[in-house]
C-alpha positions in Angstrom: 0.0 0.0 0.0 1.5 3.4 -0.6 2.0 5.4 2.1 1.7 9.6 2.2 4.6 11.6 3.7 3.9 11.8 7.3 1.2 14.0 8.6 1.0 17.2 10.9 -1.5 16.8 14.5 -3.2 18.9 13.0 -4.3 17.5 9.4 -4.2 14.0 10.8 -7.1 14.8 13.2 -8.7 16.5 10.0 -8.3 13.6 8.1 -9.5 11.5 10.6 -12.4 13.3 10.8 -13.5 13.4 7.3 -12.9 9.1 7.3 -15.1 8.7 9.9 -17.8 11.0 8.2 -17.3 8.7 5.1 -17.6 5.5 6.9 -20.7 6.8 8.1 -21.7 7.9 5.5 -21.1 4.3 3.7 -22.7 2.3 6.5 -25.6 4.4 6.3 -26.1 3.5 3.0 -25.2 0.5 2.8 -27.6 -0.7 5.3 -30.4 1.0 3.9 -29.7 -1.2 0.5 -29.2 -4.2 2.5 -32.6 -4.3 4.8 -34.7 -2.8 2.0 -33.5 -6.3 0.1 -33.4 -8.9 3.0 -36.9 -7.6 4.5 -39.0 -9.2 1.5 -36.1 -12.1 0.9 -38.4 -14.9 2.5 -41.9 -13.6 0.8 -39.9 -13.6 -3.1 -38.6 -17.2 -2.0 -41.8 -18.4 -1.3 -43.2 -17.0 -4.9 -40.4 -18.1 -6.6 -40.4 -21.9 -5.1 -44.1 -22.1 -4.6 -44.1 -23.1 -1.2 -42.8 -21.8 2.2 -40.0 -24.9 2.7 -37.4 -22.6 1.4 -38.3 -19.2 2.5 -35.4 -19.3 4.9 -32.9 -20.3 2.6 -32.2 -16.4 1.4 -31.6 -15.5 5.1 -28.7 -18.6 5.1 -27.5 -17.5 1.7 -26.8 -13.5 3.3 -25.3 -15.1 6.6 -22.9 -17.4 4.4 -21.7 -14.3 2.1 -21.1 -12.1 5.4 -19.0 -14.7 6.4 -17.4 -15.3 3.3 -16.7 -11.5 2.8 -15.6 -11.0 6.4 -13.0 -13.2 5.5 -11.5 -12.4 2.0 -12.0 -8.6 2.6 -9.8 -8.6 5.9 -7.7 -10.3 3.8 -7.8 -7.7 0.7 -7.7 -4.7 3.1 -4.5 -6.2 4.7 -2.6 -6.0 1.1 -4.5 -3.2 -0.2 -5.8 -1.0 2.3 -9.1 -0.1 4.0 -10.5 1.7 1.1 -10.1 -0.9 -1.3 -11.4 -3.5 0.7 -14.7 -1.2 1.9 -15.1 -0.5 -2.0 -14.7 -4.0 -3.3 -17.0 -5.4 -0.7 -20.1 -3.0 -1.8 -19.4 -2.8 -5.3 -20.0 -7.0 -4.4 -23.3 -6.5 -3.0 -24.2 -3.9 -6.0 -23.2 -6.9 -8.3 -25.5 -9.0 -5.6 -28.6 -7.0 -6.2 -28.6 -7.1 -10.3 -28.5 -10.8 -9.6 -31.4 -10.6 -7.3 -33.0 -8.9 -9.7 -32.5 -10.8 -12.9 -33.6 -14.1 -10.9 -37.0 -12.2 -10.2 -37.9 -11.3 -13.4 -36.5 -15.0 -14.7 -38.2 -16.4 -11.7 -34.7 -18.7 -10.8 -34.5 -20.2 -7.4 -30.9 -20.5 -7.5 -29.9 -17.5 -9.2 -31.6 -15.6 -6.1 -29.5 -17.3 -3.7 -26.2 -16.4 -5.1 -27.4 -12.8 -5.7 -28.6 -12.9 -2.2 -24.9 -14.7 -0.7 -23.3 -11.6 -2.8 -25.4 -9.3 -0.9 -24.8 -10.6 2.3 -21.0 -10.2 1.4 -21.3 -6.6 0.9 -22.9 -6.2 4.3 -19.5 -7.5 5.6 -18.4 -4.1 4.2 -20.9 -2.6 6.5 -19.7 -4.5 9.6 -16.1 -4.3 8.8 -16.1 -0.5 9.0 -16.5 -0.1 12.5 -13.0 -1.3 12.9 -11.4 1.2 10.2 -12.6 3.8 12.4 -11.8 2.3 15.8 -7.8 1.7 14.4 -7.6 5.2 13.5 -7.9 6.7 17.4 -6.3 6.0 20.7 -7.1 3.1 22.7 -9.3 5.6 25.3 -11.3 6.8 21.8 -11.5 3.6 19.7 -14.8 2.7 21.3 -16.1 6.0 20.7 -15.3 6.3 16.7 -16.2 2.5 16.7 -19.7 3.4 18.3 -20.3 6.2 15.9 -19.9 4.4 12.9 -22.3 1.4 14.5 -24.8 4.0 15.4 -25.0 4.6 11.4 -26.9 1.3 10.7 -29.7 3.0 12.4 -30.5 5.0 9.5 -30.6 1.9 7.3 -32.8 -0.2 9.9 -35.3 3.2 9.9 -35.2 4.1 5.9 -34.8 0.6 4.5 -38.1 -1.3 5.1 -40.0 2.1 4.5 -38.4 1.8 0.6 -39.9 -1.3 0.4 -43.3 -0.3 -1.0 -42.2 2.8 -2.9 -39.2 0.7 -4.9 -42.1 -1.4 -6.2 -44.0 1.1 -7.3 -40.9 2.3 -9.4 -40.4 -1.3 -10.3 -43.8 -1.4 -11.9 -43.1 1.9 -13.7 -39.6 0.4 -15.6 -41.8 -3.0 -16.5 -40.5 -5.0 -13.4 -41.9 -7.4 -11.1 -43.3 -5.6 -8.1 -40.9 -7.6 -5.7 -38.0 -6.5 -8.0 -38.6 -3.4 -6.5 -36.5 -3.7 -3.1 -33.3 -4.8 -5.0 -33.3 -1.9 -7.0 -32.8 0.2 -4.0 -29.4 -1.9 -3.1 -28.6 -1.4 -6.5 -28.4 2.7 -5.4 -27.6 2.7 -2.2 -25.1 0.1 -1.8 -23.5 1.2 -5.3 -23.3 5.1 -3.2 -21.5 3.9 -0.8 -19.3 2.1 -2.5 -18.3 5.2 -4.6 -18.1 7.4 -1.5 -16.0 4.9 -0.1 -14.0 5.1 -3.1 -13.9 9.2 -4.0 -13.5 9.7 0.3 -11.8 7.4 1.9 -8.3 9.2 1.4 -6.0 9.1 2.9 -6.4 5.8 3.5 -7.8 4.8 7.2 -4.6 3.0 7.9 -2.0 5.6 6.7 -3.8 7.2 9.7 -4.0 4.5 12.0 -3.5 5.1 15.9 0.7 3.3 16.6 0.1 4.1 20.5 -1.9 0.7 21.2 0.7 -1.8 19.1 3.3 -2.7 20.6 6.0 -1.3 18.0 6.0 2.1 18.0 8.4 3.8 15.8 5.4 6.9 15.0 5.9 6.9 11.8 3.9 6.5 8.7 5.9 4.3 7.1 5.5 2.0 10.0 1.4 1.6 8.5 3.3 0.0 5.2 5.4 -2.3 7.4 2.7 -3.6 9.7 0.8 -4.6 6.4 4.1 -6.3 4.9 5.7 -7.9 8.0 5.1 -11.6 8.6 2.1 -11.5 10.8 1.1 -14.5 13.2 -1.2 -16.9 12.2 -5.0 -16.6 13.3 -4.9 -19.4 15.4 -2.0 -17.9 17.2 -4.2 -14.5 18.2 -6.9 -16.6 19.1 -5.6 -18.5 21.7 -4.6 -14.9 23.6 -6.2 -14.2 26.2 -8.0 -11.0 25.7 -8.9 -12.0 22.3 -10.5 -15.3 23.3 -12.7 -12.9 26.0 -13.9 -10.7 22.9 -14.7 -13.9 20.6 -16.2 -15.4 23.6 -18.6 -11.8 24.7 -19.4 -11.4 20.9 -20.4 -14.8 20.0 -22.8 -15.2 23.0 -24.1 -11.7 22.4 -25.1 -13.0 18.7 -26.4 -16.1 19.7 -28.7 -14.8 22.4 -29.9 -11.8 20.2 -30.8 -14.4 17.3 -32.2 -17.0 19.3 -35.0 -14.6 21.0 -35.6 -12.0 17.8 -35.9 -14.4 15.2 -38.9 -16.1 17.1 -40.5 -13.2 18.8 -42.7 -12.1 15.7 -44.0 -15.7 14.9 -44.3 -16.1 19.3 -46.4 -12.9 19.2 -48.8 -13.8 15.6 -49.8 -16.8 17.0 -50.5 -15.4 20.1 -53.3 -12.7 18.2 -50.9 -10.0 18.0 -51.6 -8.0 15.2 -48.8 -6.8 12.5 -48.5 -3.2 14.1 -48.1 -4.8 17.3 -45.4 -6.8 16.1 -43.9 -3.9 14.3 -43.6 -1.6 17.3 -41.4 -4.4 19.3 -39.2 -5.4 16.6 -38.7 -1.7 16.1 -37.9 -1.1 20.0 -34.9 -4.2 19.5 -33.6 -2.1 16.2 -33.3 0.9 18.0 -31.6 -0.6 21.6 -29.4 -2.6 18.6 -27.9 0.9 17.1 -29.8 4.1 18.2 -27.7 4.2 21.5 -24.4 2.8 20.1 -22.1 6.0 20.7 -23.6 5.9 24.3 -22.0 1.8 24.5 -18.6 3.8 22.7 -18.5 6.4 25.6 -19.2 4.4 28.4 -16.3 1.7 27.0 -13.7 4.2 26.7 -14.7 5.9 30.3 -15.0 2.4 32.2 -12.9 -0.3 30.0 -14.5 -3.0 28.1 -14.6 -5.3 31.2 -17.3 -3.7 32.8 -19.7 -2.6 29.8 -19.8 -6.5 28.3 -20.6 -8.0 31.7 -23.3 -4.9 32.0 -24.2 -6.3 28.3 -24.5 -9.8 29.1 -26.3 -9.3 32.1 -28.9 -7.4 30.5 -29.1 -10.2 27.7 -29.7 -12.4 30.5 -32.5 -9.6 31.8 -34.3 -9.5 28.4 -34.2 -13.3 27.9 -35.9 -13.8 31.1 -38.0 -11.1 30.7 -39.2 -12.8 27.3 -39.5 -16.0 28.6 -42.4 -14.9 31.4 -44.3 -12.5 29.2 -47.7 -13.5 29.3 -49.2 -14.2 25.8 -51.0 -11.4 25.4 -48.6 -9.2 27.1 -47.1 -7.1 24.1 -45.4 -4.2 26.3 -43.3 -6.4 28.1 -42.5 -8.2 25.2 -41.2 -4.5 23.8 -39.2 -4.0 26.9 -37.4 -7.2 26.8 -36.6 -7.0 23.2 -34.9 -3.2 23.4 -33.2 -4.5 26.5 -32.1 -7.6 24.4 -30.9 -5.5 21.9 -28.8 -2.5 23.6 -27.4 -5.7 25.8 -26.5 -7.2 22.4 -25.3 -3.5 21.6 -23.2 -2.6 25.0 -21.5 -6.1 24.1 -21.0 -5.9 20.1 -19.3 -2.4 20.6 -17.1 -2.8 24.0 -16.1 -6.8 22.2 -15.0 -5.0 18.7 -13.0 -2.5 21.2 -11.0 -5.4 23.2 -10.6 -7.4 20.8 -7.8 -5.6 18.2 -6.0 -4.5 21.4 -2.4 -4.7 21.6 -2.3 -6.3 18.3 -0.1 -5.1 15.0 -2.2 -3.7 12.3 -1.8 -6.8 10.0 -2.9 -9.1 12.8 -5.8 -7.0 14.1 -7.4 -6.6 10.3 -7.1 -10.5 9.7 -8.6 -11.6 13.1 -11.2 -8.7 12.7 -12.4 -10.1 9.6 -12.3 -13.8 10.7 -14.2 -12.7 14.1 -16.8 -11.4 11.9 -16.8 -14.4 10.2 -17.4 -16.6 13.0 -20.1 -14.3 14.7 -22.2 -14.5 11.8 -21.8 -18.3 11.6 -22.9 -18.6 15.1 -25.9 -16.1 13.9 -27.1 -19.0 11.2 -26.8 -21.5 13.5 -28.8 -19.5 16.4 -31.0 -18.8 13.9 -31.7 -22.9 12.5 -31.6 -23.6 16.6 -34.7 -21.1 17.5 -36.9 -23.0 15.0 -35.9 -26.7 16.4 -36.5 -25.4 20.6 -39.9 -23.6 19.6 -40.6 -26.8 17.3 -39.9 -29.0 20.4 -40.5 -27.2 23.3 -41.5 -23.6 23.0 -41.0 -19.8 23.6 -40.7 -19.9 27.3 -37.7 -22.4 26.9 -36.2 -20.0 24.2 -35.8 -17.5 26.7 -34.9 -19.7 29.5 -31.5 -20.8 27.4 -31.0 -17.2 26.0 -30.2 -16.7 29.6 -28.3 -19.8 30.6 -26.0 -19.4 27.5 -24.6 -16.3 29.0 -24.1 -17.8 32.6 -20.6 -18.8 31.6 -19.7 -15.6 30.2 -20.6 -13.6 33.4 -18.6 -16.0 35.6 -15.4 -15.9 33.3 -15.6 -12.3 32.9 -16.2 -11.2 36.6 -14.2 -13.5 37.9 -10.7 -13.6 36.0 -11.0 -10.2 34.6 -7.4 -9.4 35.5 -6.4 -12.8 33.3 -8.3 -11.9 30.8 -8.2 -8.0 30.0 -5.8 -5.7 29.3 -4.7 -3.6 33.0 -6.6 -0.2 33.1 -9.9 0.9 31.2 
């Protein structure tokens, strides 16, 4: 990667800055394209297959391509920089939704699935940017800039599904199927944000990356290139450390618990005689405790250490998922309560995990662990997800909740008990 002369204070906090607005701007984006298209995934399955059996396969095709791209952009970003690899990853996605598209009007099973597992692996894109931003600060900011750029997917989870219906009606007017619709609008969103993360993203985030947290630190610029270039050790090798075996360990259970209850909650509350609105409001009140309050989870992990804010997360996971699991059937606003407290537990643990877990670390080593972290968190998504169905299938929504909370038993104990093993000394 080439590497600028080396910066003044001055223009490296500007530049920082302006990176941080682009990622931002990029997630934003992004993740409007990306819900608009996943929120009618199952109902364009079910048309194209004729029956409901495979509805769910869409959902598994995004999951598997956010894993994927996790993966092979960490690895892209490590040889050609942040920029590139955000870029590549949405222009993906963009690629993702023509696909989508095509396979609607050609009514092809398969061809939706492999636009949909491109779509997913531009959302890696969207995940992976919370880390450019976090490597570009101090260790007492990184949760902050991480937090910020997290707090973007907000805009996507609010716009998004409210695209869904007017993308049709534009569909309609250029002699598409109405469902085509939502996959035009990843087609300009996602294809924005890969341009602005293109035209923008300059310098690049890790010609301003934050040396004070590595442990070589030489200051300068050039240092960036040679963290990129040097031999860096192997994944399995930063996995087995201890504070990075903490993160995996608080991020994983965040994901699992968060999938297991959300995924079922709507079908829990339906067949129960909740109406659609009803179900709306709560899944709504889990979006916003997911992102809305993200810079608050940033603030409070840079003022108090990650320690603290992912035992305060898990514990509240363990909250919600009791909470959930003695709602009374028709009891809809304690449903709403558990699920935002589900979701900003999921939240104060996503964004204080991402923060513990590069620490320390060389830049080469922190991008490829980052991007197979990712990857494992959103395998452990599919499978919470595939798991929900089979425990409501055999037991029911109670017992959902009931192991939502005993999953993250383990998690408490290791983490308030062997914090000083496990964490870095100080906040």
């Amino acid at each position: 990667m080439r590497v600028t002369a080396p910066f003044s204070e001055a223009d490296r906090l500007r530049h920082r800055r302006r990176a941080v607005r682009t990622l931002v701007g990029g997630v934003a984006l992004g993740s409007t394209g990306h819900i608009a298209a996943v929120t009618v995934a199952t109902i364009v399955a079910q048309d194209l297959a004729g029956t409901s059996a495979l509805s769910g396969a869409p959902g598994a095709a995004v999951v598997a391509g956010a894993a994927l791209g996790a993966t092979l952009l960490s690895r892209l970003m490590v040889r050609r920089g942040r920029r590139t690899g955000l870029a590549a990853g949405y222009a993906v996605g963009v690629g993702g939704a023509v696909l989508a598209t095509i396979a609607i009007v050609a009514r092809s099973m398969p061809l939706l699935l492999l636009g949909m597992l491109l779509i997913g692996f531009g959302n890696a894109s969207n995940q992976l940017s919370r880390y450019a931003a976090a490597d570009m600060f101090p260790s007492h900011r990184q949760a902050s800039a991480l937090g910020t750029v997290v707090w973007a997917a907000t805009i996507g989870a609010v716009v998004g599904p409210n695209l869904v219906a007017p993308s049709g009606t534009v569909a309609e007017w250029l002699g598409l199927p109405r469902l085509a619709g939502p996959y035009i609008v990843p087609i300009v969103f996602v294809g924005l944000a890969a341009v602005l993360s293109w035209v923008f993203l300059r310098p690049d985030p890790f010609e301003l990356a934050d040396r004070s947290s590595a442990p070589r630190t030489d200051g300068a610029d050039a240092a960036v290139a040679a963290d990129l270039e040097a031999p860096a050790s192997t994944v399995g090798d930063l996995l087995r450390r201890p504070t990075v075996a903490a993160a995996l360990i608080a991020l994983v259970a965040g994901q699992v618990v968060m999938v297991l209850i959300m995924t079922m909650t709507p079908l829990h509350m339906t067949a129960h005689g909740h109406h659609l609105e009803t179900v709306g409001i709560v899944i709504s009140g889990h979006v916003f405790g997911m992102y809305a309050l993200a810079p608050v989870s940033g603030r409070l992990t840079d003022r108090f250490g990650s320690g603290p804010v992912i035992i305060a997360g898990l514990v509240l996971l363990a909250v919600s998922s009791l909470l959930a699991a003695v709602a009374p059937p028709e009891g809809g606003a304690i449903l709403f309560v558990a699920l935002f407290l589900l979701g900003y537990g999921w939240n104060l643990g996503y964004v204080a995990g991402s923060a513990l877990l590069s620490h320390g670390l060389e830049l080469a080593d922190r991008t490829r662990l980052q991007g197979t972290t990712d990857s494992i968190i959103w395998s452990s998504a599919a499978a919470a997800s595939l798991g929900s169905g089979i425990v409501i299938a055999a037991a029911s929504y109670t017992a959902l909740g009931l192991m939502g909370a005993a999953i993250v038993i383990v998690p408490i104990w290791l983490f308030a008990t062997r914090r000083s093993r496990i964490l870095p000394a100080g906040p």
